[in-house]
LUMVOLO-267007 format. One record per residue (C-alpha): x, y, z; residue in one letter; residue number from 0. Coordinates in Angstrom, 3 decimals. Example, Ala and Ser with C-alpha at 12.3 -4.5 7.8 and 13.67 -1.06 7.14 Angstrom:
2
+----------+----------+----------+----+-----+
:       c1 :       c2 :       c3 : aa :   i :
+----------+----------+----------+----+-----+
:   12.300 :   -4.500 :    7.800 :  A :   0 :
:   13.670 :   -1.060 :    7.140 :  S :   1 :
+----------+----------+----------+----+-----+
END
This chain:
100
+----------+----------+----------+----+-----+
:       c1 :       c2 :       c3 : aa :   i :
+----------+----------+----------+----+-----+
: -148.665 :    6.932 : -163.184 :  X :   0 :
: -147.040 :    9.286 : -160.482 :  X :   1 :
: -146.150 :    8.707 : -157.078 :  X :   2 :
: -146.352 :   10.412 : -153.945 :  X :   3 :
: -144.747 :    9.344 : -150.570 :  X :   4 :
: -144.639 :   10.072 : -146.791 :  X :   5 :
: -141.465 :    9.239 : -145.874 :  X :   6 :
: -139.195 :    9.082 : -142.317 :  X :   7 :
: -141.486 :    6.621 : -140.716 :  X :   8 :
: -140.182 :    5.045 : -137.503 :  X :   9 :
: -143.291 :    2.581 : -137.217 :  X :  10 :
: -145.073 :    0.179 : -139.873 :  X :  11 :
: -147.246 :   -0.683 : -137.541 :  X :  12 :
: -148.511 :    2.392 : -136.993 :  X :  13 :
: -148.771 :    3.617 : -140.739 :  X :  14 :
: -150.351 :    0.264 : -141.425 :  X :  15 :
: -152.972 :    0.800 : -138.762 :  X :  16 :
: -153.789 :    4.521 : -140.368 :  X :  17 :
: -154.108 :    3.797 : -143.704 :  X :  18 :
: -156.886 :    0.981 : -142.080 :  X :  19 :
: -158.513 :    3.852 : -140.330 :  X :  20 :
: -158.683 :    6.014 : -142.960 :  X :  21 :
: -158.864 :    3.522 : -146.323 :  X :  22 :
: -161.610 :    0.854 : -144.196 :  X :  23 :
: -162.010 :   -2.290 : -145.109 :  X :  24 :
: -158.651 :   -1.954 : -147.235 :  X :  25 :
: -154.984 :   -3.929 : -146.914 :  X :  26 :
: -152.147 :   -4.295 : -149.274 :  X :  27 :
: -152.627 :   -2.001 : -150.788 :  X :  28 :
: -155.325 :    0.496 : -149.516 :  X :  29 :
: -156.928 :    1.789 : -152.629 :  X :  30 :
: -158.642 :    5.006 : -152.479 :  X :  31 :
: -161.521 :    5.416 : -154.633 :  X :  32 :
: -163.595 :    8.235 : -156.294 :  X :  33 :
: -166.628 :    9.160 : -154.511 :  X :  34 :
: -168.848 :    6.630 : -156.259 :  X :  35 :
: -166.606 :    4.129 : -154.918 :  X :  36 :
: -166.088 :    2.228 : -158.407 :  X :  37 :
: -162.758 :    3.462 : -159.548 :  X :  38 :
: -159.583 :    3.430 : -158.179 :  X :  39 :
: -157.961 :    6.930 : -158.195 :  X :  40 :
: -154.902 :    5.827 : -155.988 :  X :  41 :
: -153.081 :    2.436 : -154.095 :  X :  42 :
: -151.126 :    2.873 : -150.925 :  X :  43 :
: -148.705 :    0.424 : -149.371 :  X :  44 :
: -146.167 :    0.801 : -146.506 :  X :  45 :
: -142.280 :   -0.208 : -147.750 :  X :  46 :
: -139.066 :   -0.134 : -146.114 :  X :  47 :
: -137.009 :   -1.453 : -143.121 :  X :  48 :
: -133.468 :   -1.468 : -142.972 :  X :  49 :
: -131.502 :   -4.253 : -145.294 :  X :  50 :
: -131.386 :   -6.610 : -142.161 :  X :  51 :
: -134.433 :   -6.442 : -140.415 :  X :  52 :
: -137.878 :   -5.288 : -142.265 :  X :  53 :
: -138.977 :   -4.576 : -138.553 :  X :  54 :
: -137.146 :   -1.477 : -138.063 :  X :  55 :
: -137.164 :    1.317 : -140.050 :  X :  56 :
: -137.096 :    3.555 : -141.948 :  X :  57 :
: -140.995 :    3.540 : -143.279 :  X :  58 :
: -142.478 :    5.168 : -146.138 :  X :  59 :
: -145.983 :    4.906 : -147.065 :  X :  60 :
: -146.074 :    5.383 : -151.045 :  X :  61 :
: -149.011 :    6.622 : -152.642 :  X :  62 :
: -149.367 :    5.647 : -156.555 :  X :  63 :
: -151.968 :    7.771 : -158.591 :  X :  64 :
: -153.248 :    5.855 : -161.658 :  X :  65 :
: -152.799 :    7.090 : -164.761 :  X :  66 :
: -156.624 :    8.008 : -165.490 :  X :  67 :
: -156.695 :    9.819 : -162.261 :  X :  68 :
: -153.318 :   11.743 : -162.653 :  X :  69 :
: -154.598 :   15.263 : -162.317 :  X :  70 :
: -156.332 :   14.323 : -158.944 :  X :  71 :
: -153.431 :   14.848 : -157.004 :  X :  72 :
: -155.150 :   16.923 : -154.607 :  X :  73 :
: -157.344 :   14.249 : -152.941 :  X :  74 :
: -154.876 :   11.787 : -152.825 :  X :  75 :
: -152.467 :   14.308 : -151.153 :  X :  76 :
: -155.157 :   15.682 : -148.786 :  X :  77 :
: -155.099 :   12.135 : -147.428 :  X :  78 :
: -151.415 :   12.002 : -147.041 :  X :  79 :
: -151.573 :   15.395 : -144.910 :  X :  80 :
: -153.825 :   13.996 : -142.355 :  X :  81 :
: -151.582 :   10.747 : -142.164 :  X :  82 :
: -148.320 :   12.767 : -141.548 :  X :  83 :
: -150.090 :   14.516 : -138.898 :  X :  84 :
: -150.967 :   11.134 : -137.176 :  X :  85 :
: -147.631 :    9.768 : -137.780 :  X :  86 :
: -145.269 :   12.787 : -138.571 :  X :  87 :
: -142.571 :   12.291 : -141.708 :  X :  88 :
: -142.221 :   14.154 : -144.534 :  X :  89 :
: -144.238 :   14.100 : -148.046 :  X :  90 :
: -142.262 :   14.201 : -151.367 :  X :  91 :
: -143.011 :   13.563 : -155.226 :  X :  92 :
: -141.653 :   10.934 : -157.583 :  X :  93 :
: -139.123 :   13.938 : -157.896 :  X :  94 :
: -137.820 :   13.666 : -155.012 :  X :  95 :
: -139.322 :   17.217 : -153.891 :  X :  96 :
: -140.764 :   17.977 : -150.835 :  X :  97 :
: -144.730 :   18.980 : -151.103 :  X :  98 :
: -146.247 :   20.931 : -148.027 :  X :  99 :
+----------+----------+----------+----+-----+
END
C-alpha cells in the first residue's frame, strides 16, 4: 500500500463535502475506482482535529492506494490536485515529501 495526503486543512466539512462531489455516491471512505467501476484503485477519508476538539483542525484528507493499483499514482493524485485547489493545503507522500 502507499499513501498520499492533502494536508493543512482548516475545514472537515468542507473536504468532506468535496470528496462527495467528486467520489458520488461515496462516504467513509470515498473509494475511487478504475474506469470500469469494479475495482478499487484508492480509499479516501478525512482525519484530524486537534487532541481536544475533533471540530477544529488541522484536516488532512489521506489518500491510500491499494497494493494492486500501486503504480497508478497518477490518477489518484490528479484527484488530489483538483481538491487542493477547492480547498487549498498541501499534498505530501507516505515520505513525508511534498508532491506538486
Amino acid at each position: 500500500m502507499k499513501s498520499y495526503y492533502l494536508e493543512d486543512l482548516d475545514d472537515d466539512v468542507a473536504a468532506r463535502a468535496a470528496l462527495t462531489e467528486m467520489l458520488p455516491r461515496q462516504s467513509k471512505p470515498w473509494v475511487l475506482f478504475n474506469a470500469a467501476g469494479d475495482d478499487a484503485i484508492a480509499c479516501f477519508n478525512v482525519d484530524g482535529g486537534s487532541e481536544f476538539d475533533l471540530t477544529t483542525g488541522p484536516f488532512v484528507i489521506s489518500a491510500d492506494i491499494s497494493g494492486r493499483h500501486y503504480h497508478e499514482d497518477a490518477v489518484v493524485l490528479d484527484l488530489l490536485r483538483r481538491l487542493r485547489q477547492k480547498l487549498g493545503g498541501t499534498i505530501r507522500n507516505d515520505d513525508g515529501r511534498v508532491v506538486t
